[in-house]
Every structure is written in C-alpha cells, then in structure tokens.
MOPAC internal coordinates of N, CA, C and O (Angstrom, degrees):
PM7 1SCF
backbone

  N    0.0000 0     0.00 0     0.00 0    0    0    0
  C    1.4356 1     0.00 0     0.00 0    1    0    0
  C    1.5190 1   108.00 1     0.00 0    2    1    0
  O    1.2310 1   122.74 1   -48.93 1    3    2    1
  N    1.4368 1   112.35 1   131.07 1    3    2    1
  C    1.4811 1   101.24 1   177.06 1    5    3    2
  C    1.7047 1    95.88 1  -114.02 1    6    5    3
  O    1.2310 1   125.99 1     2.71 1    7    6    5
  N    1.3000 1   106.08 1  -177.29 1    7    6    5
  C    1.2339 1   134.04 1   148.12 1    9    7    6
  C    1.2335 1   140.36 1   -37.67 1   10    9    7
  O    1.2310 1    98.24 1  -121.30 1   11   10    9
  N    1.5533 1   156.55 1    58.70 1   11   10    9
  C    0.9615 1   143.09 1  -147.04 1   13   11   10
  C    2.0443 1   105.66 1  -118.65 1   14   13   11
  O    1.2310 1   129.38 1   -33.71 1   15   14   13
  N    1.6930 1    99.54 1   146.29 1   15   14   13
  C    1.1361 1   106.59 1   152.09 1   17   15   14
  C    1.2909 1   141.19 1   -66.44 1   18   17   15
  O    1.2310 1   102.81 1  -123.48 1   19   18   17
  N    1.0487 1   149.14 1    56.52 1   19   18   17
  C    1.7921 1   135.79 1  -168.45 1   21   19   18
  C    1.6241 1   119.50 1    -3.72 1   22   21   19
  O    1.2310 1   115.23 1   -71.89 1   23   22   21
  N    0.9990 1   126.66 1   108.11 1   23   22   21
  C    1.7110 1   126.50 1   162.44 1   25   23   22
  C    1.5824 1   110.42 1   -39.54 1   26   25   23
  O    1.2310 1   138.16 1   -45.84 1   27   26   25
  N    1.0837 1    82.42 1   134.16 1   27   26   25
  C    1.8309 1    96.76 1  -179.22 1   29   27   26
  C    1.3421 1   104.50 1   -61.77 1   30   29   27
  O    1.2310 1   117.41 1   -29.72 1   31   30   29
  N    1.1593 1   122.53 1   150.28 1   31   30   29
  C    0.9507 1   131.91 1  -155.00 1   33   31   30
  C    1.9454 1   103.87 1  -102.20 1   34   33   31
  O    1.2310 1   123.09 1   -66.86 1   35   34   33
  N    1.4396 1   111.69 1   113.14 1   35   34   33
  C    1.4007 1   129.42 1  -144.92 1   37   35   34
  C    1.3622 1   132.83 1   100.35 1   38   37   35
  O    1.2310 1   121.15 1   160.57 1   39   38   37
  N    1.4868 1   115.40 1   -19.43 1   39   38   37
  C    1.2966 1   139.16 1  -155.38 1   41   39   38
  C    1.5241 1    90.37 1   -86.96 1   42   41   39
  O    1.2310 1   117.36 1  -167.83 1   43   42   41
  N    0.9357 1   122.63 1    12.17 1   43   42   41
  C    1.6711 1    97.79 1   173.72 1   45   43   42
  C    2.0047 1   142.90 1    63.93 1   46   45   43
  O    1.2310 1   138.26 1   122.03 1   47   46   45
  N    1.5213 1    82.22 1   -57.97 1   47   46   45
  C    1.5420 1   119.19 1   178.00 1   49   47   46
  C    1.3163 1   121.26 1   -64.20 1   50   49   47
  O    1.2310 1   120.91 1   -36.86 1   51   50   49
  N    1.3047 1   115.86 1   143.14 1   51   50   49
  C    1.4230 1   117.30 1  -179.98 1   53   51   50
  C    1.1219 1   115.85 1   -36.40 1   54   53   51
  O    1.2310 1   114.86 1    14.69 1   55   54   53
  N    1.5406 1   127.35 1  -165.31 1   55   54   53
  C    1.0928 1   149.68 1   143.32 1   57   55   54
  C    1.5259 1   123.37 1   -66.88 1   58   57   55
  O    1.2310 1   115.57 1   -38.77 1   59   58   57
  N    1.7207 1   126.01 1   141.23 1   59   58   57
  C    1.1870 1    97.65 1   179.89 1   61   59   58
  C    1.7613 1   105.89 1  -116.60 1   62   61   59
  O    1.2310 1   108.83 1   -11.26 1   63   62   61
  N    0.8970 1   138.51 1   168.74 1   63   62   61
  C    1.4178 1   153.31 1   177.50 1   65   63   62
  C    1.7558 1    88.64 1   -67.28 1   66   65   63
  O    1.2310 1   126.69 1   -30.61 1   67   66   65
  N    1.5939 1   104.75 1   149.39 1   67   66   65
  C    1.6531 1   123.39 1  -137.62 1   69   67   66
  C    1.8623 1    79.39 1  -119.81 1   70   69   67
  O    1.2310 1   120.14 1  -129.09 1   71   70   69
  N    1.0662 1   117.33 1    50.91 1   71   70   69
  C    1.5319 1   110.27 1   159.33 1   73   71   70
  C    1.4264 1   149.51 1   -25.45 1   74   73   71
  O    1.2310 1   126.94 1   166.28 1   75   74   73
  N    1.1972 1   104.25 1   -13.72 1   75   74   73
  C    1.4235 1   131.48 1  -176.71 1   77   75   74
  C    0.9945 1   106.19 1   -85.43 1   78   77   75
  O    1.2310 1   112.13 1   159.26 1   79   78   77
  N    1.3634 1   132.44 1   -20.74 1   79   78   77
  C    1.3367 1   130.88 1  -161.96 1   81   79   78
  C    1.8963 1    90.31 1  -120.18 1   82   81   79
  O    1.2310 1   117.11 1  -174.04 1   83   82   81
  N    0.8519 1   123.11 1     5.96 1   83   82   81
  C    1.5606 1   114.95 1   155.91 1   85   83   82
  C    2.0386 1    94.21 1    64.31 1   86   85   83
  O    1.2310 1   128.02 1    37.75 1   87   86   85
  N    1.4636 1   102.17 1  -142.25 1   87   86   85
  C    1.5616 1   131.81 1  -166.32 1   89   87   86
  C    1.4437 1    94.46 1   -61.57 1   90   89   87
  O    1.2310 1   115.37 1   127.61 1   91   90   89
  N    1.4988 1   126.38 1   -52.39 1   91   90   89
  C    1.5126 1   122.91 1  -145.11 1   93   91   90
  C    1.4126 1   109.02 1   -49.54 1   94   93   91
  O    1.2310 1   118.31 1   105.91 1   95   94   93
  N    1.0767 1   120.82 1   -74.09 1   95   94   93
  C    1.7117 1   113.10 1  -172.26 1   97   95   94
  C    1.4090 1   138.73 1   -63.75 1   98   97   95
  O    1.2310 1   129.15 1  -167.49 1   99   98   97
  N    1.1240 1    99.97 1    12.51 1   99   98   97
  C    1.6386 1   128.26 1   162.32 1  101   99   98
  C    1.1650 1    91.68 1  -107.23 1  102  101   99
  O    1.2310 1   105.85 1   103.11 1  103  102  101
  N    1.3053 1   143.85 1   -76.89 1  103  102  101
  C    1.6030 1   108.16 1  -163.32 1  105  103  102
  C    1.3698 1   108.77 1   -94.18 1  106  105  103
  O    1.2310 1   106.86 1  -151.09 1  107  106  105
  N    1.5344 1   142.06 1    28.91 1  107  106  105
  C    1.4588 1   131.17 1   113.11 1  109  107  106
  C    1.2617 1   114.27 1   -23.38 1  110  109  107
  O    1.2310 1   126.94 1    89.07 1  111  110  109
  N    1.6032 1   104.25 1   -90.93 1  111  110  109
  C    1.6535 1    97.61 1  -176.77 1  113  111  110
  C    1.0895 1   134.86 1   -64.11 1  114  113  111
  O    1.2310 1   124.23 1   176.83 1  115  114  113
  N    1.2530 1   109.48 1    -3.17 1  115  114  113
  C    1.9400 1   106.65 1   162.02 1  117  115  114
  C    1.4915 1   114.82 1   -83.88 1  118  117  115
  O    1.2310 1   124.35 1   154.96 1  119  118  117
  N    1.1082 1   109.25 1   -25.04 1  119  118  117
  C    1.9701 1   102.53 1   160.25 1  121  119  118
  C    1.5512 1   118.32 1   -71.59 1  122  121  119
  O    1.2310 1   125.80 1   154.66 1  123  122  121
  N    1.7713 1   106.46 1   -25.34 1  123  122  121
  C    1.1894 1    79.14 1  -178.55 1  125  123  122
  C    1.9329 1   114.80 1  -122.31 1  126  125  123
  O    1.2310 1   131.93 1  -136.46 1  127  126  125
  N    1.6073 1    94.58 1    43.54 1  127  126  125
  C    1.2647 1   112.48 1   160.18 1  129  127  126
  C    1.3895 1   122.43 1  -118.69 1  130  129  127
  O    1.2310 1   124.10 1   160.41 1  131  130  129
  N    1.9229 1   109.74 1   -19.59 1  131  130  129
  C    1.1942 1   104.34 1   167.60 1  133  131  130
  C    1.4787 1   121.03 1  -101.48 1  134  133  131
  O    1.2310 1   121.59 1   161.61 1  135  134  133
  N    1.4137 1   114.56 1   -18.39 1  135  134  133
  C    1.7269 1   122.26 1   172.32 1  137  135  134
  C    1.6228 1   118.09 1   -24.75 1  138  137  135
  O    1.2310 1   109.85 1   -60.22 1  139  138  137
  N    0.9087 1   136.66 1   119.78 1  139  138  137
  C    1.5839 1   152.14 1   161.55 1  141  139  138
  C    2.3248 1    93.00 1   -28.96 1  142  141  139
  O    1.2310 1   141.34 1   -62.29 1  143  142  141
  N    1.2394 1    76.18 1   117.71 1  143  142  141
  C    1.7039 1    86.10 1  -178.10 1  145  143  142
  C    1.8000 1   104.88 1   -99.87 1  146  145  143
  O    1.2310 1   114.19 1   142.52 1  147  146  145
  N    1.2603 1   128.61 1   -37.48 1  147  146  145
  C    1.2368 1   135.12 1   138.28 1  149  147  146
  C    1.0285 1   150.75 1   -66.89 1  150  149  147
  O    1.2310 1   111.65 1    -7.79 1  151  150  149
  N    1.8828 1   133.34 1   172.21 1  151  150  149
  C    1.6185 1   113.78 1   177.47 1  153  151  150
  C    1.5946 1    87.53 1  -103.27 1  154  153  151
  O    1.2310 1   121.36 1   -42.06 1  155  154  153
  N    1.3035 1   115.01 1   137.94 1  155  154  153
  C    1.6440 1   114.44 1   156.01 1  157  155  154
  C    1.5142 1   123.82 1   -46.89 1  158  157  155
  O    1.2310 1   120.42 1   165.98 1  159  158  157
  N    1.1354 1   116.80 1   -14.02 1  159  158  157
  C    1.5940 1   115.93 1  -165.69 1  161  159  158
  C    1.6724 1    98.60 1  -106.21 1  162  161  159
  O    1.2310 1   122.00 1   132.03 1  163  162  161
  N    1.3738 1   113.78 1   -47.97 1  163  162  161
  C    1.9151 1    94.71 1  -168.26 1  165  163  162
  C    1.7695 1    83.24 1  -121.29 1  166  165  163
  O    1.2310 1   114.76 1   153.74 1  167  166  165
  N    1.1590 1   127.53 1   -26.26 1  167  166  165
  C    1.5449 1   106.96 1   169.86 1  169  167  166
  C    1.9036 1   104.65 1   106.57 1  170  169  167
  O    1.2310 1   125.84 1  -170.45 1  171  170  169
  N    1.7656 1   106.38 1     9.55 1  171  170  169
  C    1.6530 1   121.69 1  -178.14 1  173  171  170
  C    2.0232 1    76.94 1   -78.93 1  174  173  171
  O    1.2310 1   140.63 1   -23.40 1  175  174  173
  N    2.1529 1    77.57 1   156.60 1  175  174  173
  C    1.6461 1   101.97 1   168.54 1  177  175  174
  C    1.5208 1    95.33 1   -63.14 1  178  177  175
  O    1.2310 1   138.43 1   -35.51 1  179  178  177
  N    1.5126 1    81.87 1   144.49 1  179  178  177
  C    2.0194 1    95.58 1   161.96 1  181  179  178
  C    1.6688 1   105.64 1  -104.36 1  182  181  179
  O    1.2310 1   116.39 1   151.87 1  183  182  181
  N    1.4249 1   124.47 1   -28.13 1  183  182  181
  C    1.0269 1   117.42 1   175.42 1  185  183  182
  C    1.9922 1   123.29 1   -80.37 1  186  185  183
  O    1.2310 1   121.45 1   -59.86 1  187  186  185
  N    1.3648 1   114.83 1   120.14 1  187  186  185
  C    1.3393 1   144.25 1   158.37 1  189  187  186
  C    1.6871 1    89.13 1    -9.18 1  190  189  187
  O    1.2310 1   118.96 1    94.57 1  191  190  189
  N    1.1227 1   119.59 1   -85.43 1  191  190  189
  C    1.6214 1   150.05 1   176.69 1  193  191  190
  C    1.6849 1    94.06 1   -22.33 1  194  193  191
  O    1.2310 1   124.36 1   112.90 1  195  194  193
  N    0.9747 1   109.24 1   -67.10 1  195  194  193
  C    1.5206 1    97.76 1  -172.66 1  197  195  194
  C    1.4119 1   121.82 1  -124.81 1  198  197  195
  O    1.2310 1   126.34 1  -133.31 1  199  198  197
  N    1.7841 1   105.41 1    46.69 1  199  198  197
  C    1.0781 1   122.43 1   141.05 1  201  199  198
  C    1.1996 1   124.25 1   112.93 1  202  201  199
  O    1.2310 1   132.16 1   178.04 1  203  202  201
  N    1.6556 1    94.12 1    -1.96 1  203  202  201
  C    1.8499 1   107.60 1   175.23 1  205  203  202
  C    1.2095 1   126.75 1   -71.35 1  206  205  203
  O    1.2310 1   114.20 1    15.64 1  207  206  205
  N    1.2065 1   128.60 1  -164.36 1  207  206  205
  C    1.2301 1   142.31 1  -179.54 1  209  207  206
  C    1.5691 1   115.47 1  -129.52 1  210  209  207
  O    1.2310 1   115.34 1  -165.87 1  211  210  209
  N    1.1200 1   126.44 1    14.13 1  211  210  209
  C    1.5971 1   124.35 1  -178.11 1  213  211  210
  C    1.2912 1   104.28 1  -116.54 1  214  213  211
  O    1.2310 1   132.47 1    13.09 1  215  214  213
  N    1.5114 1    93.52 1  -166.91 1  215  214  213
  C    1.7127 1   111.58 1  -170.13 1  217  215  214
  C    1.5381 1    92.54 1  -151.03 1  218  217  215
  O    1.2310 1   120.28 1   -23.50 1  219  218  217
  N    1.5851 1   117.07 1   156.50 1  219  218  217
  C    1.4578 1   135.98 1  -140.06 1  221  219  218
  C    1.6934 1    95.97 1  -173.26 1  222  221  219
  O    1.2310 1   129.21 1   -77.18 1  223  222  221
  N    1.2980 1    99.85 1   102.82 1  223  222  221
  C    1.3810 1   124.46 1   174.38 1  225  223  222
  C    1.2207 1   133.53 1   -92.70 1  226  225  223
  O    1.2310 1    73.02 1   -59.09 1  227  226  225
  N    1.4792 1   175.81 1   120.91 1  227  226  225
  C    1.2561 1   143.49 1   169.01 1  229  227  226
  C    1.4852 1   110.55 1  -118.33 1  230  229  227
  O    1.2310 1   119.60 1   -27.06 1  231  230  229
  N    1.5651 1   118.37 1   152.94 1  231  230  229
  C    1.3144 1   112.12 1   170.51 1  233  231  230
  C    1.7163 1    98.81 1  -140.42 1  234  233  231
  O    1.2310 1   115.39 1    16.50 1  235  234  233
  N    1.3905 1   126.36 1  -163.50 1  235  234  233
  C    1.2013 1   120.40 1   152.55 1  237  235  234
  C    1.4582 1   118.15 1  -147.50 1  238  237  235
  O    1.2310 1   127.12 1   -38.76 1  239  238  237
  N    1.7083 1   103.90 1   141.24 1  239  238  237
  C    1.3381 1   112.28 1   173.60 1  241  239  238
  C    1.6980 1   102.17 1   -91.49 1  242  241  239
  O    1.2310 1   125.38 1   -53.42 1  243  242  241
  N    1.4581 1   107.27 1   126.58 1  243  242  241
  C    1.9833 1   103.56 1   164.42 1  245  243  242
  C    1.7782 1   106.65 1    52.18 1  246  245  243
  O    1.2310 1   112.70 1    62.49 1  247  246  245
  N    1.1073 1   131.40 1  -117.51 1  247  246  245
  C    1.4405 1   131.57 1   171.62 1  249  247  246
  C    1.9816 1   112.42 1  -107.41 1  250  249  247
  O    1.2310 1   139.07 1  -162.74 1  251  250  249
  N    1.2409 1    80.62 1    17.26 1  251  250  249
  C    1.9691 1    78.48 1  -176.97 1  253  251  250
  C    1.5418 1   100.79 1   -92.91 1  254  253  251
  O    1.2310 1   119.44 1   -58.64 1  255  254  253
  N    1.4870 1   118.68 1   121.36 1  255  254  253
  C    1.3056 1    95.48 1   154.68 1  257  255  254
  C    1.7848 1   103.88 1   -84.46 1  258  257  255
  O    1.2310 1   129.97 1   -19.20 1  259  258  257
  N    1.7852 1    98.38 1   160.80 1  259  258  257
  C    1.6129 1   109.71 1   175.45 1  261  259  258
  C    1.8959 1    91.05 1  -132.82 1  262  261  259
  O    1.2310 1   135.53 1   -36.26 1  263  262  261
  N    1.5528 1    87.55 1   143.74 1  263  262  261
  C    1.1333 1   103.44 1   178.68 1  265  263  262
  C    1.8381 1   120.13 1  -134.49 1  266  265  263
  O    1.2310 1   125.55 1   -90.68 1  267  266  265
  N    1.7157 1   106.95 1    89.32 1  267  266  265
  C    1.2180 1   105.66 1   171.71 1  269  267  266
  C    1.2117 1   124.83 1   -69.19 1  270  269  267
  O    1.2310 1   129.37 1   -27.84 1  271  270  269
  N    1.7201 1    99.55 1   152.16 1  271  270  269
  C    1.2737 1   104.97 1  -147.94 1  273  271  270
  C    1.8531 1   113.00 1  -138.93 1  274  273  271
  O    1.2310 1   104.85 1   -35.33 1  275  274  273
  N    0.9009 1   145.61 1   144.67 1  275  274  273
  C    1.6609 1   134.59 1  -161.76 1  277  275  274
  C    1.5637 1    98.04 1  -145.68 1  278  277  275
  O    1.2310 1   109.11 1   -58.68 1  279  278  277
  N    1.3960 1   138.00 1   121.32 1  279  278  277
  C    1.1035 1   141.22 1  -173.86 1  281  279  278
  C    1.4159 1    72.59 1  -113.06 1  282  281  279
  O    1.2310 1   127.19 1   -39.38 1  283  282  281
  N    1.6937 1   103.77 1   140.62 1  283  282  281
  C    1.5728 1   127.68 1   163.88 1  285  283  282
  C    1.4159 1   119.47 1  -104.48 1  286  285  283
  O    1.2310 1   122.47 1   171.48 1  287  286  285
  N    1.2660 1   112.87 1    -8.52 1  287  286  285
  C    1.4344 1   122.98 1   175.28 1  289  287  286
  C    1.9042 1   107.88 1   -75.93 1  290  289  287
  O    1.2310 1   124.52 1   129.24 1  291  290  289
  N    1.3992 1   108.93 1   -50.76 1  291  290  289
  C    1.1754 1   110.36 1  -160.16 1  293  291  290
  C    1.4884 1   109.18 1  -121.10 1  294  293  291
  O    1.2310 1   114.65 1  -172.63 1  295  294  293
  N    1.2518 1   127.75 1     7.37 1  295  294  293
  C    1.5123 1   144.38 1  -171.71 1  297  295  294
  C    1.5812 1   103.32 1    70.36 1  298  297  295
  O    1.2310 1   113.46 1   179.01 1  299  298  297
  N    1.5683 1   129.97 1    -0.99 1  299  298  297
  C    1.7434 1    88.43 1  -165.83 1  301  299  298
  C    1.3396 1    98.24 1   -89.10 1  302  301  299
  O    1.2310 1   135.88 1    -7.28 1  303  302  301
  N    1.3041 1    86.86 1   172.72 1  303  302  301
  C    1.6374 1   126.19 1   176.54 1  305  303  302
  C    1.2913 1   156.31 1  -103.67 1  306  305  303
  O    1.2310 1    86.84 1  -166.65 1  307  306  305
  N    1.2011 1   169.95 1    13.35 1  307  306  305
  C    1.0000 1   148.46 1   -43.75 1  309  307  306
  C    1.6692 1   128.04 1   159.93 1  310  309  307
  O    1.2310 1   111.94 1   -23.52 1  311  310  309
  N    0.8671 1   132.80 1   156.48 1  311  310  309
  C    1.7515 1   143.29 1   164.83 1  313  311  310
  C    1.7391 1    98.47 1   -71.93 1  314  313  311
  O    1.2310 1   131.81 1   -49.90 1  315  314  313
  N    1.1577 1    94.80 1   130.10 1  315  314  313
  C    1.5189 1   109.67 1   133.57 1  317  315  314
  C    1.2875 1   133.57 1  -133.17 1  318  317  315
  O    1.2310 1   112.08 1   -38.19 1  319  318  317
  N    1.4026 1   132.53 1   141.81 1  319  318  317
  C    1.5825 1   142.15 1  -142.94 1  321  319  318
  C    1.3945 1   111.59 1  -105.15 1  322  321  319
  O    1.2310 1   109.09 1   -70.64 1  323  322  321
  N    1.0836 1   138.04 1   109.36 1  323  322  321
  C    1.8249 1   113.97 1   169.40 1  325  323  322
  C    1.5317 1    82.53 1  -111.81 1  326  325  323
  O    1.2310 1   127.97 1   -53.78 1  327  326  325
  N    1.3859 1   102.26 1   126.22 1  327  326  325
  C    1.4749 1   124.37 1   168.11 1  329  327  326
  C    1.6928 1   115.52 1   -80.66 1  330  329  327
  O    1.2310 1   117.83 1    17.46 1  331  330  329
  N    1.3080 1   121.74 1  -162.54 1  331  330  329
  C    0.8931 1   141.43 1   147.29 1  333  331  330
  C    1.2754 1   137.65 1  -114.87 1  334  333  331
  O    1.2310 1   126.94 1   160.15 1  335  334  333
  N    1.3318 1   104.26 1   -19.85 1  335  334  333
  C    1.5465 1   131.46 1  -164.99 1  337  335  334
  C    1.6949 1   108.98 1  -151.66 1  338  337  335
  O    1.2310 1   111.20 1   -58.67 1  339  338  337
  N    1.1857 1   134.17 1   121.33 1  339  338  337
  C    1.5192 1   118.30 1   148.22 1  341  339  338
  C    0.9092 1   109.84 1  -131.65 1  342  341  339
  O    1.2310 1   118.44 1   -27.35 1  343  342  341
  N    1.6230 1   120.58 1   152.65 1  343  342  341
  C    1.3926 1   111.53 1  -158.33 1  345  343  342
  C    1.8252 1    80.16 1  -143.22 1  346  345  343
  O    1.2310 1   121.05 1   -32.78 1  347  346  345
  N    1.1876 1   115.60 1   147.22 1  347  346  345
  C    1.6790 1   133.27 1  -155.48 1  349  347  346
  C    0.8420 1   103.01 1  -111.36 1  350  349  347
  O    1.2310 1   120.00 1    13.73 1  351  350  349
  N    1.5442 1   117.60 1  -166.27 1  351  350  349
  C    1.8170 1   125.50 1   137.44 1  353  351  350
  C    2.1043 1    97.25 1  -170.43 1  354  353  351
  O    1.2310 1   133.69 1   -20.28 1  355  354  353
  N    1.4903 1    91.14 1   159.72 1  355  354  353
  C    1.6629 1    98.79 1  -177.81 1  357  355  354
  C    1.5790 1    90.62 1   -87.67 1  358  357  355
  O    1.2310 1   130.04 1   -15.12 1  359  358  357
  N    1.5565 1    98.25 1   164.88 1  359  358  357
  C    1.5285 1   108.08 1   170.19 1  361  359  358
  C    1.6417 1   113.75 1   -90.13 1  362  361  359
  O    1.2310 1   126.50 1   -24.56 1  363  362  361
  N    1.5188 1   105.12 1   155.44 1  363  362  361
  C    1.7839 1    84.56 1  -179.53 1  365  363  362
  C    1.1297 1   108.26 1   -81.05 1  366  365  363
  O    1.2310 1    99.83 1  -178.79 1  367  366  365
  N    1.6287 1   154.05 1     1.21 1  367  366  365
  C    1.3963 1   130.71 1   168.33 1  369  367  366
  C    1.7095 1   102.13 1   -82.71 1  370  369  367
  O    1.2310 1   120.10 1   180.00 1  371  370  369

C-alpha cells in the first residue's frame, strides 16, 4: 500500500504518489511484508494482529535488514537476518 494524493477534484487525472512523506510508506510495507510472521522455535503467531504474543522490530546493519524478535508464547528471542548475499562453505569431513 502506498501513499497517495487524491485527484483534485474535476481534474480527471489519476492519483498522484504522496511525496511529502518521502521513504516511509514504501518501507512500511516492506516491514510488513517481509517481518517474521512466526516464532522459529514453537512456530506461535508473532504478530498482535493475528493473535500472537510477540513483538517484531527492524533495523539495518550495511544492506542487511535485522529483525528483532520476542515470541511471548515460548520466551525466545532473537535476530533475524534478510541478507542480500550469503555465502557458506561444506566441512571437510
């Protein structure tokens, strides 16, 4: 969902994008399309909205967003990472 101006009224013309408000409502809805919707540990809602018990934070390191996170059902706690990049490796045994 973004931001929109209302068309003047007679104007015919679309709607225009709500400029005033800069970045926020683009990355509104990218927190709350990419936010952790579960707890990793027992798998209860984290979101209030549909009935959980946690809380869902985001900040960013460099291009990572991190998203702390508090399941109230089961106590955990924790970061979660959306990268851009991860890069692995196998073990030698």
């Amino acid at each position: 969902m973004t931001a929109v101006r209302p068309k003047a009224a007679g104007s015919g013309g679309p709607a225009e994008p709500d400029l005033a408000r800069g970045w926020f409502p683009i990355d509104a809805e990218r927190h709350r399309r990419d936010a952790p919707k579960y707890c990793p540990a027992c798998a209860a809602a984290l979101s209030l909205a549909h009935g959980g018990q946690g809380l869902t934070t985001e900040y960013w390191t460099g291009t990572d967003r991190v998203f702390v996170c508090f399941c109230g059902a089961c106590g955990w706690s924790g970061d979660i990472v959306l990268a851009d990049r991860v890069v692995g490796h196998e073990s030698a045994d």
